[in-house]
C-alpha atoms as one frame of an Amber mdcrd trajectory, in Angstrom:
protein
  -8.808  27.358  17.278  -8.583  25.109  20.443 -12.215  26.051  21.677 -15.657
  23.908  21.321 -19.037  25.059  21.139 -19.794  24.192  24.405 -17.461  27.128
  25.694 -18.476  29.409  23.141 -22.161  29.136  24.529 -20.663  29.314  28.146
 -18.949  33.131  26.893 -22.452  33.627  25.452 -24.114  33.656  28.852 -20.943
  35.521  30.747 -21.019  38.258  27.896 -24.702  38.559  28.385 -24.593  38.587
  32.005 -22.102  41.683  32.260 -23.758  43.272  29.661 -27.130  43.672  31.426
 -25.898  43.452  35.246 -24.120  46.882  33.984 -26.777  48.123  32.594 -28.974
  47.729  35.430 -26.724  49.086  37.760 -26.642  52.143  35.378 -29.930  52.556
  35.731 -30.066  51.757  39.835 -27.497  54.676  40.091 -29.065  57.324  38.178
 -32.428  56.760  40.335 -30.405  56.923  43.516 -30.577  53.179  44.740 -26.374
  52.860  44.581 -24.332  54.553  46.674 -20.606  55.955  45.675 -19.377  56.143
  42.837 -19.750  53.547  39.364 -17.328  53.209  37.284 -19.046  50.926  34.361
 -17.415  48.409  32.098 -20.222  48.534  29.176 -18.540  47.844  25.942 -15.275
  46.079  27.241 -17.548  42.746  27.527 -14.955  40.816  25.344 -12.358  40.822
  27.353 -12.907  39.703  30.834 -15.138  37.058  28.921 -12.989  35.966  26.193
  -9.313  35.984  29.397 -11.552  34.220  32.077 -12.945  31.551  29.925  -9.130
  30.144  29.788  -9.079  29.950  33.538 -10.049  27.672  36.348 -11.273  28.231
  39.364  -7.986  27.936  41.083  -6.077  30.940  38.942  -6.119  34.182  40.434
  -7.072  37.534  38.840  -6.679  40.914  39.868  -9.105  43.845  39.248  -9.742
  47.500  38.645 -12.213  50.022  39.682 -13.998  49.198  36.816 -13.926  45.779
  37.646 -17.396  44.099  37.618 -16.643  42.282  34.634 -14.034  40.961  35.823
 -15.939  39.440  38.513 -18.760  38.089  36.497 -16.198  36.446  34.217 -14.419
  34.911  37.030 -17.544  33.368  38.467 -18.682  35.791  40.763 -22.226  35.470
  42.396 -24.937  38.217  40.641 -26.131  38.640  44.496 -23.680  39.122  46.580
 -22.122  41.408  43.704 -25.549  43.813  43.434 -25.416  43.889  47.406 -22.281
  45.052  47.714 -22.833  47.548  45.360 -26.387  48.766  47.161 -23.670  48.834
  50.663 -25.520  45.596  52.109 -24.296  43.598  54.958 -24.758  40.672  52.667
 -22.663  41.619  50.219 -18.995  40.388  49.050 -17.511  42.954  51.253 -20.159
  42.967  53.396 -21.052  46.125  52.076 -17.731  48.130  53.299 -15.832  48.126
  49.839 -18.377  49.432  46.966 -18.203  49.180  43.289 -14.457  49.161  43.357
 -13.268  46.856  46.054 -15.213  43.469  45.300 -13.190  40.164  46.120 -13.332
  36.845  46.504 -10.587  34.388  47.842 -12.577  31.186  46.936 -12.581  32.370
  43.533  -9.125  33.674  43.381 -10.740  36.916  42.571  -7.727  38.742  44.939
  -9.918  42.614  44.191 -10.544  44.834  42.700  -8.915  48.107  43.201  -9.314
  51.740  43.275  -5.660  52.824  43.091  -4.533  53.395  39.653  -1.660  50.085
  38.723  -1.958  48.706  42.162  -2.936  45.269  41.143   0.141  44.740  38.394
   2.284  44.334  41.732  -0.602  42.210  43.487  -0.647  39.725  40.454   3.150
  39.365  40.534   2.742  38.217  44.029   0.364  35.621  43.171   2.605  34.253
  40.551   5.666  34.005  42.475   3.506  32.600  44.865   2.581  29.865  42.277
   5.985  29.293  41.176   6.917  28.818  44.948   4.425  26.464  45.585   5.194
  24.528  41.964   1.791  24.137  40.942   0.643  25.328  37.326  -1.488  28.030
  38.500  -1.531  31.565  36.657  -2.830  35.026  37.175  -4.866  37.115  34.944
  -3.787  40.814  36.064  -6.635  43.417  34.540  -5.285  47.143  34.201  -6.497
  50.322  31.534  -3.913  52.202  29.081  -3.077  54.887  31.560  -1.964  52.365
  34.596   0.585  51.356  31.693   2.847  54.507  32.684   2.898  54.226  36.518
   5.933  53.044  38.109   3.779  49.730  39.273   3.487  48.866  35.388   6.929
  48.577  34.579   8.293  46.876  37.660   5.560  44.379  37.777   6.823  43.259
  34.096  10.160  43.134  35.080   9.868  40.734  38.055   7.554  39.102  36.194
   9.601  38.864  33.244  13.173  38.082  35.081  11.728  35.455  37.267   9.585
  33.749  35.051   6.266  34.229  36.344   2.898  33.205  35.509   1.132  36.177
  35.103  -0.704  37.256  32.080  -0.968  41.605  31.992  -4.469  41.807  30.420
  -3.971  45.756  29.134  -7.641  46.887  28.590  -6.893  49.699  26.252 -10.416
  51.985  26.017  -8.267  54.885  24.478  -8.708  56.805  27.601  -6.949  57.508
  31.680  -9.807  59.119  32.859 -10.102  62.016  30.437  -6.864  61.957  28.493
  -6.785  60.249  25.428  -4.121  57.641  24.979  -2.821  59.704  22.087  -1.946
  62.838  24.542  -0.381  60.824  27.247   1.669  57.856  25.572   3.663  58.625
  22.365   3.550  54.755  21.301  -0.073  53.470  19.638   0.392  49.978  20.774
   0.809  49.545  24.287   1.602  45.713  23.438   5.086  47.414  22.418   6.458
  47.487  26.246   6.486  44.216  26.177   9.770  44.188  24.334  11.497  46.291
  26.474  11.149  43.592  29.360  11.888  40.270  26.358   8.418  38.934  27.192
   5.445  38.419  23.851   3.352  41.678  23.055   0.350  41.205  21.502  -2.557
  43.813  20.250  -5.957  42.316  19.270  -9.027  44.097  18.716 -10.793  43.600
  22.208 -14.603  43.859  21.015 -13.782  40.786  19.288 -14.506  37.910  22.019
 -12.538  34.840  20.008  -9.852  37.134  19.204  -9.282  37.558  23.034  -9.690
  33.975  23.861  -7.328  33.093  21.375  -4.780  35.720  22.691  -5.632  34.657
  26.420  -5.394  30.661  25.657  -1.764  31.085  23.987  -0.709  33.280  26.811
  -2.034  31.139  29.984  -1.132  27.751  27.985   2.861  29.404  27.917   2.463
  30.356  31.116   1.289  26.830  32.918   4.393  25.851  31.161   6.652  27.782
  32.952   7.863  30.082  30.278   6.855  33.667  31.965   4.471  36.298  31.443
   2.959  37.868  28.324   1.420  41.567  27.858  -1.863  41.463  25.688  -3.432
  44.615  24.762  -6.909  44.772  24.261  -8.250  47.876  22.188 -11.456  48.303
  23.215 -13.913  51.771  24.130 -15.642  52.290  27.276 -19.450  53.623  26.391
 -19.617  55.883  29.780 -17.982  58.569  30.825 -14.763  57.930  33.434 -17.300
  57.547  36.120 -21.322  57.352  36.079 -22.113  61.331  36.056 -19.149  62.610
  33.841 -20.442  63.469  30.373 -17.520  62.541  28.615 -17.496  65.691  26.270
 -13.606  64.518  25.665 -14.905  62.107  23.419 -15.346  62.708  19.810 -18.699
  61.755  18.813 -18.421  60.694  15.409 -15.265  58.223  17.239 -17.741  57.037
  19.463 -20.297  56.107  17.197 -18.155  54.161  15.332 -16.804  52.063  18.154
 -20.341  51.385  18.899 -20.920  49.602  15.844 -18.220  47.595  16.520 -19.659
  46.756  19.997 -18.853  42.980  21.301 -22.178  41.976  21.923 -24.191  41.796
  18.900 -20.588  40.565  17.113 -20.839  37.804  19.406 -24.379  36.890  18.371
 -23.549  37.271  14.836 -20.205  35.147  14.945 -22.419  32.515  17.423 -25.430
  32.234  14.208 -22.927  32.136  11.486 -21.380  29.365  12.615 -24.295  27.230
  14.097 -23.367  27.523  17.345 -26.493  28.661  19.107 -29.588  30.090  16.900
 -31.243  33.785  17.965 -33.721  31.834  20.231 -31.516  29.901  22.196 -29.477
  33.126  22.629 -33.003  34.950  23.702 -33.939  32.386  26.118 -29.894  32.626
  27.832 -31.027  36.114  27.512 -34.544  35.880  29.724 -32.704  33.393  32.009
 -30.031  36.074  32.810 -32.619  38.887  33.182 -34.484  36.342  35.720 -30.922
  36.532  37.710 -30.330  40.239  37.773 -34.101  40.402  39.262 -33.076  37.913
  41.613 -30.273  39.688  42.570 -31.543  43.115  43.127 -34.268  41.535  45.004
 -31.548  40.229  47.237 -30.084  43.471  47.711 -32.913  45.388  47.954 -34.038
  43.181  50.735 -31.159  42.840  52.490 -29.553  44.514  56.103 -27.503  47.514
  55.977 -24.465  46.880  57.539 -24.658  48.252  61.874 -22.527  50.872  62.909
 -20.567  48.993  65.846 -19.510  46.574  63.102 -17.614  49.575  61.372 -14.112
  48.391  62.787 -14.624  44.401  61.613 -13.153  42.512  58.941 -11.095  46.490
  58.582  -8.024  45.950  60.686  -7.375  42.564  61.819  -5.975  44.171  65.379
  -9.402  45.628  65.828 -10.876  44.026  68.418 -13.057  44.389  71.256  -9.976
  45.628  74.242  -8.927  48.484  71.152 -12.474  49.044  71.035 -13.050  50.040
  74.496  -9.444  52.091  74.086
């Protein structure tokens, strides 16, 4: 497997740092300090770790609504995340765009996005702008199982495919579109299939399984740097939460859930990390007390920070807003 131990640690910490930046924004919604709504990506760890870790600064991604992992994994800052999320002045989006609208050009993190498929289209766009420009740049495009039958899906993977683009469709397949189980809406059990349909790779791997990802994601980004098009990876995975922080999830089976719990990508991680001497259970624990240092840090940052003022409603909104429409 073309990885060292050096990046394995490095998906140690970004694993780690989703993991509990999630949880503590679980637990800063339910007592009321986050507005909106959350839309949490606890248990899905694996894959914006194990797809990011392939990428460079320069390569773009695109998001979802449940898209902080995505961020972390990218390189996003714990601060400026946590105040955005607490609607501070200070953070990413200067506390306009919430959970689900989180971006940042200088890390080609192009946003997240609240509209079901929107960013399969978005990430085509930044690959034909790569191929334009000729430079080996990619695009990791996140999306869940039930974006996979919006009109968005299939003609991103058809531009994509005809034209040669270097996007990689990351397919984060938690078994559920909000409350319908993949099994109701899609009568295919590997989304990976579609890929045929459009002559581009499908692959399934089991997405609580971080090397299993990166080796997926590496293959897929090294074909695409070459210039040989896109490729459709399906991660299965299971989101822990309900659709949305407040819905019970009583569509889930319990007994299902239990078991996908035990399978969760965390402690597999730490497992597969001691097994194979690549960091012992108290180097992982210090990574561990480092990280929870940072989420501190970063709530602290929010919690101290400026609301956004209500005459700046209108800025950085419409780029025609300015003061003469103002006084209109």
């Amino acid at each position: 497997m073309n990885v060292t131990k050096e990046q394995m640690r490095d998906m140690y910490r970004t694993i780690m740092r989703i993991r509990k930046f999630e949880s503590n924004a679980q637990n800063d919604f339910a007592n009321g300090k986050i507005p909106g709504f959350l839309h949490l990506y606890l248990g899905e760890e694996a894959i914006a770790t194990g797809v990011c870790q392939n990428l460079r600064k320069d390569d773009y991604i695109t998001s979802t609504h449940r898209g902080h992992g995505h961020i972390i994994a990218k390189g996003g800052d714990l601060k400026y995340m946590m105040a955005e999320l607490y609607g501070k002045s200070t953070g990413y989006c200067k506390g306009k765009g919430g959970s689900m609208h989180i971006a940042d050009r200088d890390l080609g993190i192009l946003g997240a996005n609240g509209i079901v498929g929107a960013g399969q289209d978005i990430a085509v766009g930044a690959g034909l702008s790569c191929k334009y420009r000729k430079t080996d740049q990619v695009c990791g495009c996140f999306f869940g199982d039930g974006s996979t039958n919006q009109g968005t899906f299939h003609e991103a993977l058809n531009l994509a495919s005809i034209w040669k683009l270097p996007v990689i469709f990351v397919c984060e397949n938690n078994h559920f579109g909000i409350s319908m189980s993949q099994s109701r809406h899609q009568a295919i059990k590997d989304i990976a299939d579609r890929g045929a349909a459009y002559g581009i790779p499908g692959v399934a791997v089991d997405g609580n399984d971080v090397m299993a990802v990166y080796e997926a994601a590496n293959e897929a980004i090294a074909r695409a740097r070459k210039g040989q098009g896109p490729t459709l990876i399906e991660c299965k995975t299971w989101r822990w939460r309900g659709h949305f922080e407040g819905d019970p999830g009583i569509y889930k089976d319990p007994k299902e859930q239990e078991e996908w719990i035990t399978r969760e990508p965390v402690k597999r991680y730490r497992k597969f990390l001691e097994e194979n001497d690549v960091m012992t259970a108290a180097e992982m624990d210090q990574v561990d007390a480092e990280i929870d240092q940072e989420i501190a840090d970063a709530v602290k940052f929010a919690e101290d920070s400026p609301l956004p003022k209500p005459e700046d409603v209108g800025k950085d909104v419409y780029t025609d807003f300015d003061e003469e429409v103002r006084v209109r």
